[in-house]
N, C-alpha and C positions, 0 to 999 in steps of 0.2 A: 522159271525158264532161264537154260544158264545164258549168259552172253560172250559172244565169242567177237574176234577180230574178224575182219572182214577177210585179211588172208587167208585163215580158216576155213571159213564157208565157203570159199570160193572153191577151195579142195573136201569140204563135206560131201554126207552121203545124203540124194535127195531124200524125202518123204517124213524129215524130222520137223517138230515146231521150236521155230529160232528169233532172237532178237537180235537187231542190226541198229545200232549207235552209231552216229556218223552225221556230217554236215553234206545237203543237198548239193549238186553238182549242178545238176538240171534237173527239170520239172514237164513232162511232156504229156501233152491228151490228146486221143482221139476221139471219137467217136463213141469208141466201146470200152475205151481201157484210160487207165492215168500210169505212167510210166515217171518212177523214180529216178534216178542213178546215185547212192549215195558213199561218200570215201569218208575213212575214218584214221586215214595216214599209216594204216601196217602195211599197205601194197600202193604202188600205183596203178591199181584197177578200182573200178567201183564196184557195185553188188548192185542190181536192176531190183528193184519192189513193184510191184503190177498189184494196181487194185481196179475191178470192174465198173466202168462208167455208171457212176452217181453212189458208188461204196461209201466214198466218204463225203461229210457235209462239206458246200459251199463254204463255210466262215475257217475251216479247217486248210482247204485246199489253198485259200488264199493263200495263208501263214508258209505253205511248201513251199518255199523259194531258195535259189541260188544262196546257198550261205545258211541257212536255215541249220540248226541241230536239232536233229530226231532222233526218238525210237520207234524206230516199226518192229510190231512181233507179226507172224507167221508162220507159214509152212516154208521148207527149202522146196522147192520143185524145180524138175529136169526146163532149162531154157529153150525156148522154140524157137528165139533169136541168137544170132552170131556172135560171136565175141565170148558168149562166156557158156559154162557146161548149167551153173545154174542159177535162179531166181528166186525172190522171195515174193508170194502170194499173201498180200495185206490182208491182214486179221484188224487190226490197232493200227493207228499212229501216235504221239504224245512229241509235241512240239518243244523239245527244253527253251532252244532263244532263236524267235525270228529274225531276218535280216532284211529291211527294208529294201526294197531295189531300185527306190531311187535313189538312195545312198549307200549302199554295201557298192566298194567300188570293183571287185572283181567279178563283174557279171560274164556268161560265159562266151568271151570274144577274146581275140587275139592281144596279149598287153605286151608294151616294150619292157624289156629289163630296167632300161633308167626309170617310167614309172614305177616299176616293181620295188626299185631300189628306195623311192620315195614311200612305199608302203611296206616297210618290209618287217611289220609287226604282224602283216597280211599273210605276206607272200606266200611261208612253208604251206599253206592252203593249195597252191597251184601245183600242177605236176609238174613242170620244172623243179621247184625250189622242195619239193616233198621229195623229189627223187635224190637231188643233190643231198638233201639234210641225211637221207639214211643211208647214203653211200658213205660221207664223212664219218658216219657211227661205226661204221664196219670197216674202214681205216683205222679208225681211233682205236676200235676194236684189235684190229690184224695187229698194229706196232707193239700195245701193252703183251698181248699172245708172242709174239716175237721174241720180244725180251726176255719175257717169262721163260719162255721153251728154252733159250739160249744161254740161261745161266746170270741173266744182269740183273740188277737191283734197284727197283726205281726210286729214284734221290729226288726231293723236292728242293731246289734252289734258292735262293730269296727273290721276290720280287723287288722290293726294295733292294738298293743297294747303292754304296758309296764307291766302283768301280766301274770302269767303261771296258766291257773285255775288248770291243772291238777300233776301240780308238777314234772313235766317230763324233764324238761333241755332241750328237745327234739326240736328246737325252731329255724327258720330261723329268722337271724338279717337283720333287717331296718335300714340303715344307708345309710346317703350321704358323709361320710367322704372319704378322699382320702386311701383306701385302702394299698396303699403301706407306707405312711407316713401318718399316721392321728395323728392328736394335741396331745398332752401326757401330763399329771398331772407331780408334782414335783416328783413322788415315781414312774414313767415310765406308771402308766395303761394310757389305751387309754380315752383321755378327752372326753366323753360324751355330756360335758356340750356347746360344741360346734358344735355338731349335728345338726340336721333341728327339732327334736324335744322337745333338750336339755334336752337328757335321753337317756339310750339305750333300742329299740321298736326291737318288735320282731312283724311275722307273726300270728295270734291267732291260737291256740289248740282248743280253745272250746268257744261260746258264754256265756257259763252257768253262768257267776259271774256275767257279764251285766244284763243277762235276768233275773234275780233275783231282780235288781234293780227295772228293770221294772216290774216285778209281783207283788212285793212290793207297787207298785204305780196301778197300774191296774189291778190287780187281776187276768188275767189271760192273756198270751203272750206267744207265741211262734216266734223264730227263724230259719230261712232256707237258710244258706249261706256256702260258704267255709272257711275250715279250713285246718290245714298245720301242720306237725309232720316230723322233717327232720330226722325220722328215717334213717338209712342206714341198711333198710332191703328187700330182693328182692325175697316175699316169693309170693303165691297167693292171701292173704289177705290184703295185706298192699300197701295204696298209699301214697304218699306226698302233693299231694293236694286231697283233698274230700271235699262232703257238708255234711254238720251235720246239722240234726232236734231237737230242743231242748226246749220243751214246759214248762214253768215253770208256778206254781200255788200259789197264797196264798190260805191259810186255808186251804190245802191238805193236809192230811196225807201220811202214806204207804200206808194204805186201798184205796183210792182215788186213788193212784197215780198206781197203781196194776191194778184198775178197769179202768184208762183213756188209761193205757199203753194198755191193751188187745183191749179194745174195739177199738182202735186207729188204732192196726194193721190189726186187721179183717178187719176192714171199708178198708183200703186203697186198699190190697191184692182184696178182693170182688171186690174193682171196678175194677180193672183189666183185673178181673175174668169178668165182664158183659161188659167190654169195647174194649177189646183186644183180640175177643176170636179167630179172623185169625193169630194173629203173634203168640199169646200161642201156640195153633193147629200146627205151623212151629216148634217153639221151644222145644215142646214136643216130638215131632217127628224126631227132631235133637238128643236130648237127649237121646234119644232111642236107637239109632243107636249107640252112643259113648260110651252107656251101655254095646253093644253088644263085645264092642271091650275090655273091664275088665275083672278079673277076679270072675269066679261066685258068692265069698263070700267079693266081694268089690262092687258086683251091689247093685246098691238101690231096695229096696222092694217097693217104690212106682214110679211112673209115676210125671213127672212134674204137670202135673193137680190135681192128685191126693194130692201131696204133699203140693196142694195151698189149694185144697179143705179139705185138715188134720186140717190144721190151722183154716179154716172160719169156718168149721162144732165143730169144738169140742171147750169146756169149757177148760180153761187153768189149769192145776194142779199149785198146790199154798202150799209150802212147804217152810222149814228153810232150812239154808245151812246145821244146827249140823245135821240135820233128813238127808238129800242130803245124807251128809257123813256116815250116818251108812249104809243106800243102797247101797250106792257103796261100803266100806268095805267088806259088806257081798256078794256080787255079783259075780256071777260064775267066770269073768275075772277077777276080785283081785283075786280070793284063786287058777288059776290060772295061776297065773301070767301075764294075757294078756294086763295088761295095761302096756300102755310105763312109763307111772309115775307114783308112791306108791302113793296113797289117804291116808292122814292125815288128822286130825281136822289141819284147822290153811292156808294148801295150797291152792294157787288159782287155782280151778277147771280146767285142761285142757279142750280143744274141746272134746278129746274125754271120757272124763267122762261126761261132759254136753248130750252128743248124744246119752252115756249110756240110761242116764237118760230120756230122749226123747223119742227116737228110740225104744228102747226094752225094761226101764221097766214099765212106766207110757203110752207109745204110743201114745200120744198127747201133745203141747206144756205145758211147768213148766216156772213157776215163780220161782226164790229162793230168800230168804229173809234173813235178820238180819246175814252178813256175818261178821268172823272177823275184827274190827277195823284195827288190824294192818295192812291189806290188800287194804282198802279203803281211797278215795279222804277226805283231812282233813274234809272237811264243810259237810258230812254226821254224821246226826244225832246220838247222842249216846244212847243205850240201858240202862237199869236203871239197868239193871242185867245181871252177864254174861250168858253163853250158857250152857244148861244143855242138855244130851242126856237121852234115857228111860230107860238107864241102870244110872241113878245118876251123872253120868260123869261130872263133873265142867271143863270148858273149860275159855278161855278167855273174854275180852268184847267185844261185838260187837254193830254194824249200824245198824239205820235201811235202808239198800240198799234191794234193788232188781236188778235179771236180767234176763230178758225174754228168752229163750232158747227154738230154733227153729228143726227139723229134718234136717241133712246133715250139719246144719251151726253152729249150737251152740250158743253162745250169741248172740242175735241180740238187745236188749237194754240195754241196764245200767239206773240206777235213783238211787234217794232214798229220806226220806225227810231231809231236811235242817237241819241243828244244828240252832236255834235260842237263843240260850242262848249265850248272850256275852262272859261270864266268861270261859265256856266250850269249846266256837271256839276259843278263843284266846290260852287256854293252850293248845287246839291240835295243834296249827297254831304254837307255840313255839317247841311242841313235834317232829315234824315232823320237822323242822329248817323253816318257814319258815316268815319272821319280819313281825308281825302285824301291824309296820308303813307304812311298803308296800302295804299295802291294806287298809286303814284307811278309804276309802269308799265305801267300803265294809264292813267292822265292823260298819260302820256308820247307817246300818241298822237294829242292832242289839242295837245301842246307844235308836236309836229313833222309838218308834213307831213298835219291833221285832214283829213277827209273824209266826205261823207253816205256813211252805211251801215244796214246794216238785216238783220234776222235773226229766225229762231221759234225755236219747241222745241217737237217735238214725242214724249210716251212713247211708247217705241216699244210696250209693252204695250198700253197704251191702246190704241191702232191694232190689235192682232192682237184683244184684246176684241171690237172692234165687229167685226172680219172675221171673227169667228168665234162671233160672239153670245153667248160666252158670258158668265154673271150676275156673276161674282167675278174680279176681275185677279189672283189668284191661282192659278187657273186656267189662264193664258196662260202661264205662265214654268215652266219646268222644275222648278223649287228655288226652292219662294217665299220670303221673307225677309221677316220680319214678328213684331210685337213676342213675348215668348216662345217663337219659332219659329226656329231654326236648324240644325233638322237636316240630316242627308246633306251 
């Protein structure tokens, strides 16, 4: 008898004999009948199994519990009960591994996420975290489909690596050296040069300085791996281990790189949207309810659905950071006082000036552009001129960067195009402290053969966050990685 997913059967034709693999959900008798409900993680639906009061022995029914994996064979037959078209009438059951329920801890009652997070070799078992896990698949899914369709070539970067693309210090060290006593130069630093890779390697930040090589040579590539920031921060947005998506292009500009970034994320978000439309419907519906528990003027004004279908349906607004900043200057929370931080030309945007700008006063996703220099990653392009506002206002020099800015989340990409001029990376690469001989092949693309280019990064966490509403990026990842946190 073949076996099928439970997705399947749920859309089978009734009156066939089927077998149903899958771990107990609940376990319910009456009277006359014993009622199953078993998931096997293809849907977040279960399959009901009905066997007739006293079918099966006493020492058998015990072992059905919460957590329990089984196979039941039977018939499909049309359901008499709500929820679903149809059922399975118990022939068999065969027990693979029961689950104690004084100890299986997710019996079936309401858990908090932080517990969840404490068990979360558990968790993908729950509908929550089963919904989250196959919508992340179908992202991960929608971006490799992207690229493909669009012509890029996906480049594996090192993990390992002796460079900080993003100038952060922030950086777990690779060493095999004897920690308590490792080799030491004549002037006491710790010898290097006797390491496994005769240097000192760190975990990578960011693909972007490889992928550049490689767009350089191939015209167009993107990246889809993990990356590592040993922040010591233990906020909702921040992991230590994440994947980062990082498309880089030759012969892109801003213009290009603005148009690939929008179209990029609709596309991925839509498929979602036509892929995943049972666990959204779960998630949305969660979200709802955890709405209900805020206070009035902290609920969101849209619906999870809504808030996917804000993004696919609208044109993205497309403005400078100087233009950003007089918006927000002039905006009823500046004058007053509601923001938590004063808005100047020159500071880096909070989240919630980003959501200003979003959420209430453009009401569809923003691009911002050409931000302050002093703000942004050296190897963004420089502006030929500084930033003027509409009142004549001379401001500083600025990039050409962009950053996509989403409702509730706030930045969700970074990019910008490349500095391709030798001369000009190298005196920001000095500006900033950081040795142009350390990077020598890296500059070396600028020796030979430079060219306009341009590129983002976008966490791929991030992304499954907002498509999944949920509150903590911890949440989104399987095995979160975060400071004092390393289990499983």
């Amino acid at each position: 008898m073949s076996y099928l997913p439970i997705q399947q059967l749920l859309q089978a034709t009734p009156g066939t004999d089927v077998t149903v693999k899958g771990w107990v959900r609940t376990k319910r008798e009456s009277k006359n009948a014993v009622f199953i409900a078993i998931n096997d993680g293809s849907t977040i639906n279960t399959i009901q199994a009905v066997a007739e009061a006293g079918q099966l022995p006493d020492d058998l029914l015990r072992q059905i519990t919460t957590g329990a994996c089984v196979a039941i064979t039977g018939q499909l037959v049309e359901s008499i009960g709500s929820g679903q078209n149809v059922e399975v009438k118990i022939n068999d059951v065969t027990v693979y591994g029961p689950a104690d329920p004084d100890k299986y801890p997710l019996q079936p009652k309401r858990h908090s996420l932080e517990f969840l997070r404490e068990i979360a070799h558990l968790r993908p078992r729950t509908n929550t975290f089963s919904a989250i896990l196959r919508v992340r698949h179908a992202l991960a899914f929608a971006v490799h489909k992207y690229f493909n369709d669009n012509g890029f070539y996906y480049l594996n970067t090192p993990i390992i690596t002796a460079s900080d693309a993003e100038g952060a210090g922030e950086m777990f060290r690779v060493t095999t050296l004897d920690p308590l006593n490792p080799p030491r130069t004549d002037d006491g630093k710790v010898d290097y040069s006797e390491d496994f890779f005769g240097r000192e390697t760190n975990l990578t930040v960011s693909g972007q300085l490889e992928g550049e090589l490689g767009a350089l040579a191939l015209g167009k590539i993107y990246t889809f791996g993990p990356t590592f920031r040993a922040e010591n921060s233990n906020t909702t947005r921040h992991l230590a281990e994440f994947w980062m998506i990082e498309p880089e292009m030759a012969f892109h500009e801003l213009e290009d790189n603005m148009n690939l970034a929008e179209d990029f994320v609709r596309s991925v978000i839509r498929y979602a949207l036509d892929h995943c439309a049972d666990d959204l419907a779960f998630l949305d519906n969660r979200l709802k309810e955890e709405e209900k528990t805020k206070k009035k003027e902290e609920q969101s004004e849209l619906s999870l659905i809504e808030k996917l279908r804000f993004v696919v349906d609208n044109q993205f607004e497309r403005l400078t950071y100087t233009e950003a900043v007089d918006i927000l200057i002039n905006s009823k929370p500046a004058k007053k006082g509601q923001f938590q931080y004063e808005v100047t030309w020159g500071i880096d945007l909070q989240s919630e000036h980003e959501r200003y700008l979003v959420e209430r006063h453009f009401k569809k996703p923003v691009i911002l552009t050409n931000y302050p220099r002093a703000i942004k990653a050296f190897y963004m392009k420089q502006d030929n001129a500084p930033a003027t506002n509409s009142r004549g206002e001379v401001f500083g020099p600025t990039v050409r960067a962009m950053d996509v800015l989403f409702p509730g989340i706030g930045e969700i990409i970074g990019g910008s195009q490349r500095e391709d001029d030798f001369d000009k990376l190298v005196a920001r690469m000095n500006e900033v402290g950081i040795e142009p001989e350390a990077l020598w092949w890296y500059l070396d693309t600028r020796r030979f053969g430079s060219a306009p280019h341009a590129g983002f990064g976008l966490g791929f966490e991030r992304l499954v966050q907002f498509v999944t509403g949920m509150g903590n990026i911890r949440d989104v990842i399987p095995f979160p990685r975060a400071p004092k946190s390393a289990e499983f």
